[in-house]
N, C-alpha and C positions, 0 to 999 in steps of 0.2 A: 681707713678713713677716706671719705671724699673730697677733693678738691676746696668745697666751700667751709668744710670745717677745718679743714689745713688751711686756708685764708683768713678764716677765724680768728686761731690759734695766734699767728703771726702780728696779726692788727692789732688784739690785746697784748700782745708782746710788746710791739712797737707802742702800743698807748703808755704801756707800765715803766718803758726805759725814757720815752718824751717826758713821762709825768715824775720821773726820778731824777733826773738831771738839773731842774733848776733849784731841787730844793740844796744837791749835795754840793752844788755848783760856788754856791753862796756862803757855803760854812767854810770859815778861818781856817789858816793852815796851822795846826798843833803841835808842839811837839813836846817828847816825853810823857810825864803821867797822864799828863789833859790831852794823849794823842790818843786814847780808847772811843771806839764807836760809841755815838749820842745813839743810844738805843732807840730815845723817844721819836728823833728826827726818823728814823729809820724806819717806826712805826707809822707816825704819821704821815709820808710820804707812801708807806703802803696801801692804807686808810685811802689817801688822796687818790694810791691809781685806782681803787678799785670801785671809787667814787665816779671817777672819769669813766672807767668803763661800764659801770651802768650808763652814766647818762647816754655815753656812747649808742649802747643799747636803746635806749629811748629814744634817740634822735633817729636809727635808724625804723624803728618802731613804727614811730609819726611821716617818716617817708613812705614807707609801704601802707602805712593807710591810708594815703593823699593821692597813690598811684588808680590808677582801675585796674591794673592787672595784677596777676597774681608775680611777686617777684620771685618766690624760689623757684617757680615751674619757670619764668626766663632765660632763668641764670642754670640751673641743674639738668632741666629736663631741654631746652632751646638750645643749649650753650650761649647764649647772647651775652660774646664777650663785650660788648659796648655798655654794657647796663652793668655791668660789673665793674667798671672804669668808674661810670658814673657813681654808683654807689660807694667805690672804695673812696673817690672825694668825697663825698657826703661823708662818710662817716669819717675820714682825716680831716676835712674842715671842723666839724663838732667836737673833736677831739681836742683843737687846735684852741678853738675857744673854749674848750674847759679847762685846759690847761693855763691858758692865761688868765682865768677867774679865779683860781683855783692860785697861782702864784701871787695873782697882786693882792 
């Protein structure tokens, strides 16, 4: 695998464990019978990363159509690690507000 898809990998990583932690964050401490995993939370916080990461998806989508140049020939074929900095904000910013949309 290259580089940008092992960057990939890791951002959706990091979007799924951001987007998993306020929902388990929040739930009562249990104990005994009623200490068995809420299945549904478990679900729906799945649900939720995989929500965030489309949009993720799309926010970075809507930056590369907005740019003039072509971004993977920047980043792949240039190496321009500066645009890659920039981009990996952009898409942890976007990340950052779906998660908070997405929690409240």
């Amino acid at each position: 695998m290259n580089r940008i898809t092992n960057l990939t990998i890791y951002m959706c990583l990091l979007i799924i464990v951001v987007m998993a932690v306020p929902s388990f964050a929040q739930a009562p401490v249990a104990t005994g019978v009623s200490a068995k995993m809420n299945w549904m939370e478990l679900g729906t916080t799945f649900l939720y990363g995989l929500l965030g990461i489309m949009l993720s998806m799309i926010g970075y989508k809507v930056y590369d159509l907005m740019v003039p140049f072509d971004i993977h020939k920047e980043i792949a074929e240039d190496q321009n690690v500066s645009l890659g900095i920039v981009l990996a904000a952009i898409i942890l910013g976007v990340s950052i507000i779906v998660a908070a949309a997405i929690a409240s």
